[in-house]
C-alpha positions as CSV (number, residue, x, y, z in Angstrom):
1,X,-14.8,-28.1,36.8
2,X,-17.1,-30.9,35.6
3,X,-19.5,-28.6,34.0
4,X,-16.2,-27.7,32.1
5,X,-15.3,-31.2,31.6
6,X,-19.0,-32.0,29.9
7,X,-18.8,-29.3,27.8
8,X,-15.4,-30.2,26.3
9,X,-16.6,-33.7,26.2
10,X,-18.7,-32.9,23.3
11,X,-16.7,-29.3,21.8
12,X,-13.4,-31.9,21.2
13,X,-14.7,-33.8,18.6
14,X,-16.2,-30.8,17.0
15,X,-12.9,-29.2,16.7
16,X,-11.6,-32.2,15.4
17,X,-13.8,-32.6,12.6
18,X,-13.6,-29.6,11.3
19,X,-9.5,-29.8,11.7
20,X,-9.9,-33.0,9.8
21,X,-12.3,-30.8,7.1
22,X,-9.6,-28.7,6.5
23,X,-7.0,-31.2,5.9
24,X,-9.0,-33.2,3.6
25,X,-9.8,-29.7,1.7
26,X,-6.3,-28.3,1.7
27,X,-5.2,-32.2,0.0
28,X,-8.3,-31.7,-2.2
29,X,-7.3,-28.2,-3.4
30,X,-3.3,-29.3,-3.4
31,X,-2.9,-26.2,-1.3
32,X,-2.2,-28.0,2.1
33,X,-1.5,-25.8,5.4
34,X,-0.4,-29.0,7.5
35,X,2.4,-30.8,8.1
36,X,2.2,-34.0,10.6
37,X,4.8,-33.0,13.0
38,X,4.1,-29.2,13.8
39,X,0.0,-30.1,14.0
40,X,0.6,-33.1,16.3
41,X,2.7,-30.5,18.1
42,X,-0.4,-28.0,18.2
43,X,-3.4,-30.6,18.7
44,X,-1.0,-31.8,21.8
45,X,-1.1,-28.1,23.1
46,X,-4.2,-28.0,23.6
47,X,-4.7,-31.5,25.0
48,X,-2.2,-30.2,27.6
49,X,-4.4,-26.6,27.8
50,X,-7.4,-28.9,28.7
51,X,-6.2,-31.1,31.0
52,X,-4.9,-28.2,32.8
53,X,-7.9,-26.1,32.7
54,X,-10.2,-29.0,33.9
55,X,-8.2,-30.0,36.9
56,X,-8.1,-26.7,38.0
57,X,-4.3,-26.2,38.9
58,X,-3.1,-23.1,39.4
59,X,-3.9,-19.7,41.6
60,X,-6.9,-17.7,41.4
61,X,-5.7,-14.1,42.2
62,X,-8.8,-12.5,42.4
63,X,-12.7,-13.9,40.9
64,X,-15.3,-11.9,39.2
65,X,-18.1,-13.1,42.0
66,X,-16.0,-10.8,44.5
67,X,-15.6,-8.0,41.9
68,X,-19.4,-8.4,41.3
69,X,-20.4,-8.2,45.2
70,X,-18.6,-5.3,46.1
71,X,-18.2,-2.9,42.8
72,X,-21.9,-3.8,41.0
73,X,-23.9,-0.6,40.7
74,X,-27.2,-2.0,40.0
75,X,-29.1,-5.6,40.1
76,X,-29.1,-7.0,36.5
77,X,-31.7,-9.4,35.8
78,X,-30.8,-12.0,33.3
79,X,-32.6,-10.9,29.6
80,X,-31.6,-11.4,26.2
81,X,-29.8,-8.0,26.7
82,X,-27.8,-8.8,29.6
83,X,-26.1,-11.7,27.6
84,X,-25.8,-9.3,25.1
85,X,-23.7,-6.9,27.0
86,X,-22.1,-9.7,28.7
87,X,-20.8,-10.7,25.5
88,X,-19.5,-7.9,24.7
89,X,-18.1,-7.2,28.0
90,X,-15.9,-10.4,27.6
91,X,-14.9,-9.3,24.4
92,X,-13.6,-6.3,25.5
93,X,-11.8,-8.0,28.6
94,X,-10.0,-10.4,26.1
95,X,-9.1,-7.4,24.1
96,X,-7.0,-6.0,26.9
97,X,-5.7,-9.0,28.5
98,X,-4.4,-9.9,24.8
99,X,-2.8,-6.6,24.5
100,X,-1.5,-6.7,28.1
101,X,0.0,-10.8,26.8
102,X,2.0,-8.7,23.4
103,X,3.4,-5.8,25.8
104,X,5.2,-7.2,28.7
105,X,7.6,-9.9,29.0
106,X,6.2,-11.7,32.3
107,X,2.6,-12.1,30.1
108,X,4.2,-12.6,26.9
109,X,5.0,-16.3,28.3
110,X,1.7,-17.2,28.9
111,X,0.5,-16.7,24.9
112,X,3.7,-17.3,23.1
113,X,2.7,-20.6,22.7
114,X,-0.2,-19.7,20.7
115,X,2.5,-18.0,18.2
116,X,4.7,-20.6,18.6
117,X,3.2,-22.7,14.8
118,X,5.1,-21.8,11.7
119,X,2.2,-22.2,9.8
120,X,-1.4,-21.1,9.9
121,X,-4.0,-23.1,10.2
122,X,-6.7,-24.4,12.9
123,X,-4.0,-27.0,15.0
124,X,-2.6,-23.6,15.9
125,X,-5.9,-21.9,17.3
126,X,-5.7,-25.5,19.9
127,X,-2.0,-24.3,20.8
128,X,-2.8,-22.8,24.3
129,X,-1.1,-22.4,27.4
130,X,-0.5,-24.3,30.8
131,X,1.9,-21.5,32.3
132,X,-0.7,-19.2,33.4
133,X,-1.0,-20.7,36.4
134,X,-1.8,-17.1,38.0
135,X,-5.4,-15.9,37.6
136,X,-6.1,-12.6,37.2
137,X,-8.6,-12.2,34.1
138,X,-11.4,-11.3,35.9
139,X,-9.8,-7.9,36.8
140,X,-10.5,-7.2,32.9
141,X,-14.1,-7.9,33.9
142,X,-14.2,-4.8,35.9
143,X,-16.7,-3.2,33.8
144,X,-19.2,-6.3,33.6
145,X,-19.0,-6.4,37.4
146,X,-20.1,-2.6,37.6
147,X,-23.4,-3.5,35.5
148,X,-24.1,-6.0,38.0
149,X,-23.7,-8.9,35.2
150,X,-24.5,-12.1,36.9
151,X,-21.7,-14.5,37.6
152,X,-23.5,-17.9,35.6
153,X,-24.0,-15.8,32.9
154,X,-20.5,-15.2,32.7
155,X,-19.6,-18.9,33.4
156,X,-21.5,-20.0,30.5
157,X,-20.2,-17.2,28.3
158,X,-17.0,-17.6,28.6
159,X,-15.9,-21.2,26.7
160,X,-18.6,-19.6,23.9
161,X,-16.3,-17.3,23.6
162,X,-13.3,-18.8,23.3
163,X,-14.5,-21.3,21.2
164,X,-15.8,-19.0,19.1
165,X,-12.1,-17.3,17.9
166,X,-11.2,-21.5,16.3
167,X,-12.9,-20.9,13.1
168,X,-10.7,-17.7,12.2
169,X,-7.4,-19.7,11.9
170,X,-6.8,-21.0,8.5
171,X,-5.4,-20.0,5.1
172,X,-8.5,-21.2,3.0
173,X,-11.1,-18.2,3.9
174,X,-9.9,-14.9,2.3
175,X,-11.2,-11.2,2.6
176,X,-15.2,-11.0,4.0
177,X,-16.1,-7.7,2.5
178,X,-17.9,-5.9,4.9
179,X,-17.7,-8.4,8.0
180,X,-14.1,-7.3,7.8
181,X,-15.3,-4.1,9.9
182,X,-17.5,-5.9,12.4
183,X,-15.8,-9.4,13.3
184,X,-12.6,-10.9,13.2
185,X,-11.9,-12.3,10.1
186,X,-9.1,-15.3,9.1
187,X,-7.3,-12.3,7.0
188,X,-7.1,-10.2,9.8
189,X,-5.9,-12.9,12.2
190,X,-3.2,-14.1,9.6
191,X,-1.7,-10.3,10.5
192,X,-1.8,-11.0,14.5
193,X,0.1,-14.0,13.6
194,X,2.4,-12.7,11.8
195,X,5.7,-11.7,12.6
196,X,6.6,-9.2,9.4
197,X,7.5,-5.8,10.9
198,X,4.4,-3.9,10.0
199,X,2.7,-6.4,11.5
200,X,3.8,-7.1,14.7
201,X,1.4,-6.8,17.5
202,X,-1.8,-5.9,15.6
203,X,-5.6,-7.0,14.9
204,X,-5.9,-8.4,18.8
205,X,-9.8,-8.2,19.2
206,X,-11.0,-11.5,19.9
207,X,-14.5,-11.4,18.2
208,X,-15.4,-7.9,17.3
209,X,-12.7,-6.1,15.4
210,X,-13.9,-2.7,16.8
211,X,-11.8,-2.7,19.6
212,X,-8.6,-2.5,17.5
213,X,-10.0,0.0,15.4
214,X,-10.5,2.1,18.3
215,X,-7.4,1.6,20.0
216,X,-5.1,1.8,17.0
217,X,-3.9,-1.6,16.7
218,X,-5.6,-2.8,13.2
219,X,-3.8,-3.8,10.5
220,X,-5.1,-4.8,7.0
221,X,-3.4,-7.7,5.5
222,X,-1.5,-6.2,2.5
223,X,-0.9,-8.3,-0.8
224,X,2.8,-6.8,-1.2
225,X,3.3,-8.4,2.3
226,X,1.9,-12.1,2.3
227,X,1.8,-13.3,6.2
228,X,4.9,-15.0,7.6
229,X,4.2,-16.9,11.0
230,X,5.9,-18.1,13.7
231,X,7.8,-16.0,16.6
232,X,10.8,-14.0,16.4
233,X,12.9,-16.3,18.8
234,X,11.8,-19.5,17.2
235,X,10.9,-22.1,19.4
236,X,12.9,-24.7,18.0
237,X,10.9,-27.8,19.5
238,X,7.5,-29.8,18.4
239,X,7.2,-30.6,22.6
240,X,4.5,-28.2,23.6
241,X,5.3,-28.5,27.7
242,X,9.1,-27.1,26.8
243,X,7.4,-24.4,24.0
244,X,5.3,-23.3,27.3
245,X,8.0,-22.2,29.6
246,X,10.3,-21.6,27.3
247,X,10.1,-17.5,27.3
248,X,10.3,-17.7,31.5
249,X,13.0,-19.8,31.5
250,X,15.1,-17.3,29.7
251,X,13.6,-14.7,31.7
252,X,14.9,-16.2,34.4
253,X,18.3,-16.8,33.2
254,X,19.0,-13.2,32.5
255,X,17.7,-12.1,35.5
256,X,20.3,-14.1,37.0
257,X,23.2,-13.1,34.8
258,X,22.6,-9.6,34.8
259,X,24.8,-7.6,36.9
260,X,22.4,-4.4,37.1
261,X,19.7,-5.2,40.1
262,X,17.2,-2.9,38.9
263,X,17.3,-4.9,35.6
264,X,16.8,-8.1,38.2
265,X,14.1,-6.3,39.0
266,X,12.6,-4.3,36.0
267,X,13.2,-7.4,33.4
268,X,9.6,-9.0,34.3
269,X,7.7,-6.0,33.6
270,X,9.2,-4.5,30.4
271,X,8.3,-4.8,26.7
272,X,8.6,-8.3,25.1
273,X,12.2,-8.9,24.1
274,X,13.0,-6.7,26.3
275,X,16.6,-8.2,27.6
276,X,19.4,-6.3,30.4
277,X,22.3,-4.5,28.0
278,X,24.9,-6.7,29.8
279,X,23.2,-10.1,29.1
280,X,22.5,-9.3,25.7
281,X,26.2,-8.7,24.5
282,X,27.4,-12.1,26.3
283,X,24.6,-14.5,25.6
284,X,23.0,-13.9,23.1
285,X,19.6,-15.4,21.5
286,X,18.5,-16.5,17.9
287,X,16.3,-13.5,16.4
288,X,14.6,-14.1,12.9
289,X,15.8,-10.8,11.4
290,X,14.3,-11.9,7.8
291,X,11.0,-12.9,8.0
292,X,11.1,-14.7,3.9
293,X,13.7,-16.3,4.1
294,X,14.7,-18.1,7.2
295,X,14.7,-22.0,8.1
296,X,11.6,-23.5,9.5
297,X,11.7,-26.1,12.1
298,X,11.9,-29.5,11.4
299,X,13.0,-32.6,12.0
300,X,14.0,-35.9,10.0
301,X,11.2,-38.5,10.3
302,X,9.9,-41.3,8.7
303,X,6.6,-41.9,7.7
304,X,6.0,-44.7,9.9
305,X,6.9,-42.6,12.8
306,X,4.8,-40.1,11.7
307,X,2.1,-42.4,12.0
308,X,3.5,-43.6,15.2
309,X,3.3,-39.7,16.7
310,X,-0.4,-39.7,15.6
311,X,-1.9,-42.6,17.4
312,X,-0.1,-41.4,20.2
313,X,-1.7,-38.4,20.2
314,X,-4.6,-40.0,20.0
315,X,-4.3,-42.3,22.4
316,X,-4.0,-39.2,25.0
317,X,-7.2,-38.0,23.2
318,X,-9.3,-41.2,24.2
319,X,-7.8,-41.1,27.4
320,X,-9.0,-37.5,28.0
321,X,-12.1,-38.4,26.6
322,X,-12.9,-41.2,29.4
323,X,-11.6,-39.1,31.9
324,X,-13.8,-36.6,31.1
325,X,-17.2,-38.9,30.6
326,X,-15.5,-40.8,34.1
327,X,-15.2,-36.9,36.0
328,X,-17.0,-37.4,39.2
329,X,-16.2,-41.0,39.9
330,X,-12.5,-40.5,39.3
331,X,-11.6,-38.5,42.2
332,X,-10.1,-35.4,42.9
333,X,-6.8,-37.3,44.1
334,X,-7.6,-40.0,40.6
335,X,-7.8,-36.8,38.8
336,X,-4.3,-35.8,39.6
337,X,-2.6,-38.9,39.1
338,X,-4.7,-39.6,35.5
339,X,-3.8,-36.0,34.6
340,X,-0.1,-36.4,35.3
341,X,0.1,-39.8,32.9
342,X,-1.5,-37.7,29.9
343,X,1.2,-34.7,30.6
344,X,4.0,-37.1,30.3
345,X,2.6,-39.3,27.2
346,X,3.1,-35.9,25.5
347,X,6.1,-34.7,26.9
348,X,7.8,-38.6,25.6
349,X,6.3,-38.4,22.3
350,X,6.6,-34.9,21.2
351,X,10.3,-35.8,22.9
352,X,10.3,-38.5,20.5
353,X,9.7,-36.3,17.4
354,X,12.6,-33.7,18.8
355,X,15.0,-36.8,18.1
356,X,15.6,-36.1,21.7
357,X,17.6,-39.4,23.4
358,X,15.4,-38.9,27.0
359,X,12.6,-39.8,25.2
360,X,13.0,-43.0,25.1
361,X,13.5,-43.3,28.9
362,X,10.3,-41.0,29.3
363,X,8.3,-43.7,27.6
364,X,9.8,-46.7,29.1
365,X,9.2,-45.2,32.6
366,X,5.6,-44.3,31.9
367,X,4.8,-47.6,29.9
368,X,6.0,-49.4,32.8
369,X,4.4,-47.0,35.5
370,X,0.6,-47.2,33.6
371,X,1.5,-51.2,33.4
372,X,2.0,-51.1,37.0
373,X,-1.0,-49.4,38.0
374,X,-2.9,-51.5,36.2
375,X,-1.5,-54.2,38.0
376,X,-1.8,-53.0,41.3
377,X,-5.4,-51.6,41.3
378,X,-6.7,-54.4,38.5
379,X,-8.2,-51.3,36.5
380,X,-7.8,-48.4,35.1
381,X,-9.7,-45.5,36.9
382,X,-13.2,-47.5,36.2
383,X,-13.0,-48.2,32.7
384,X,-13.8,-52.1,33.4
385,X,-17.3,-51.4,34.8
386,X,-17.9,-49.8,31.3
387,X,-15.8,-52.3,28.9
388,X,-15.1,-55.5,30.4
389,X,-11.8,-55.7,28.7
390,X,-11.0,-51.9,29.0
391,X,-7.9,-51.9,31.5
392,X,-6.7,-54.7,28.8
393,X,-7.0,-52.2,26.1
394,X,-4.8,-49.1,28.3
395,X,-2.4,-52.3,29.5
396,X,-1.5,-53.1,25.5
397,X,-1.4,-49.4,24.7
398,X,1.0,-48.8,27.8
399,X,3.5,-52.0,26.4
400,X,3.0,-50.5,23.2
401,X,4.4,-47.1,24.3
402,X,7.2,-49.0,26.0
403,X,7.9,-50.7,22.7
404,X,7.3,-48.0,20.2
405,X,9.6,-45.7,22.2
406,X,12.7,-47.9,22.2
407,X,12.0,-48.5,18.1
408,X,11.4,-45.7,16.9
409,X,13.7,-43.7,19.6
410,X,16.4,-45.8,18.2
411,X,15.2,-45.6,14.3
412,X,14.9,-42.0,14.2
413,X,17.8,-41.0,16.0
414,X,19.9,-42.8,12.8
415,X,17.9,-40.9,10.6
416,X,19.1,-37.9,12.2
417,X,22.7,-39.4,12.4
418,X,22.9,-40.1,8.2
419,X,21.9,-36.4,7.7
């Protein structure tokens, strides 16, 4: 998990700037595919995604080392072909665990958030999820463990990969002529994103667009059809930790209500949207039923706020950051507890921007806790051995978390009032 940590030390900002690049080109061009509140929403996604990932919670099912000792059927040596074919062997694996995510409900709650923006641009390729707290991706590896494809080649493989399908989220790149047969392109992605009917479930290749080709799940992007994006059940929140359990939460509702126990049953494993009969006619849930014409998300906010919601989000950004440089002397227990202080500065703030009256109390609480801490230990997690006035620093930001919350908690909520 360190190793991990390193590496997003240093992929973070990368993202970053070129998030910021396409900001300052979409202002340039007066074509802008950003709004403040939705791409705080998505850039706080995946500060939640990372955190999660590099702490390690969850439940390993099953790992590709034991697929690899007992299914490999020869004794790869690492070559420029092997990471060749182990490229392509991840490929193919995300391929069918994205397909698997689009198909049945259980899965579907585990990449919704990635659909969840209602615009396209690269904030959304940083909206990924904390609820797949079950691992079972390496069974999609199946096929690398039978050519004996060594496990660190994997390892180091694998964030490539991923980071590799960022680029392909924006509005600004159009058709690529004839790398629209061989990669994944940003038109092509605009149609998985999508959620116009003849769209729906297409162009799920990660990297190499072959695989949906193959399988009959491409889809050009049409001009008589321009891309609308979002989900059909619209998430109707900016705060990422609610967007993330959303789907399961409703899963587990009607599994409840239902009076059928076979649907109790059966509701987990059917098609997405898949909902008992009974349930359906007595509680019923917002569908989008026209894609051009239906009300985005939003909420009333000043600019000031806006600005507020940003350093915020920041703020958890720096504190990742020296968590991340301060991995191995923070402590697996530190680790935790430093984790659990970033999860709830975005659950307060994107509360905050939901004009959501617990928000206030969320920040309050954790202002005071961080102040506390502070207090008690005389730093925070080592930052003093590296800036002499560091703990300082956290100490103001905390009071100015406690401070902000009550304002602005108070200011927008008779903005929304007067509306």
């Amino acid at each position: 998990m360190e190793a991990y940590a390193n590496a997003l030390l240093y992929a973070i900002p990368f993202f970053l700037v070129l998030l910021g690049a396409e900001i300052l080109y979409g202002s340039l061009v007066k074509k802008q595919t950003h709004n403040v509140m939705d791409s705080v929403s998505g850039i706080s996604s995946g500060l939640s995604n990372i955190i999660k990932d590099s702490l390690g919670l969850g439940i390993v099912l099953v790992t590709y080392p034991f697929f690899l000792k007992y299914l490999a059927l020869v004794d790869m040596k690492i070559t420029w072909v092997v990471w060749i074919v182990a490229f392509v062997a991840l490929d193919f694996a995300s391929y069918w665990n994205h397909r698997l995510s689009h198909h049945i409900n259980y899965f579907w709650n585990t990449h919704m958030i990635h659909h969840s923006s209602e615009e396209f641009n690269l904030a959304c390729a940083l909206r990924q999820p904390i609820s797949n707290l079950l691992g079972f991706y390496a069974i999609f590896l199946i096929p690398a463990a039978l050519l004996g494809i060594p496990n660190n080649v994997i390892a180091i493989l694998a964030p490539v990969h991923l980071f590799a399908q960022f680029w392909y989220h924006t509005k600004h790149i159009g058709k690529l002529g004839w790398l629209e047969y061989v990669i994944v392109t940003p038109s092509q992605h605009r149609v998985h994103h999508a959620i116009n009917p003849e769209y729906i479930d297409k162009n799920l290749s990660a990297i190499f667009c072959v695989w949906d080709r193959m399988f009959g799940t491409f889809q050009e992007e049409l001009e008589d059809a321009p891309p609308q994006f979002g989900v059909l059940k619209p998430v109707n929140t900016w705060n990422p930790i609610i967007i993330n359990f959303q789907h399961l939460w409703r899963l587990i509702k009607d599994a409840w209500r239902t009076k059928n126990y076979y649907d109790k049953l059966r509701i987990w494993f059917m098609p997405t949207g898949w909902r008992p009969a009974d349930v359906k006619i007595k509680y019923p849930v917002e569908i989008i039923t026209d894609v051009y014409n239906f009300n985005k998300y939003k909420t009333p906010t000043s600019i000031s706020f806006q600005w507020y919601v940003i350093s915020q989000m920041l703020a958890c950004l720096g504190l990742i950051l020296f968590m991340f440089f301060n991995y191995g002397q923070i402590g697996a227990d530190g680790l935790l507890l430093y984790g659990a202080f970033v999860f709830f500065g975005i659950y307060g703030y994107t509360t905050l921007m939901d004009g959501h009256p617990s928000g206030i109390w969320i920040e309050v609480f954790r202002g005071l806790a961080g102040i506390a801490l502070i207090l008690y230990t005389g730093d925070w997690f080592g930052v003093d051995s590296y800036i002499s006035w560091g703990s300082l620093l956290v100490g103001t930001y905390f009071l100015s978390t406690i401070l902000g919350g009550i304002y602005f908690g108070l200011k927008e909520k008779k903005l929304i009032e007067a509306i």
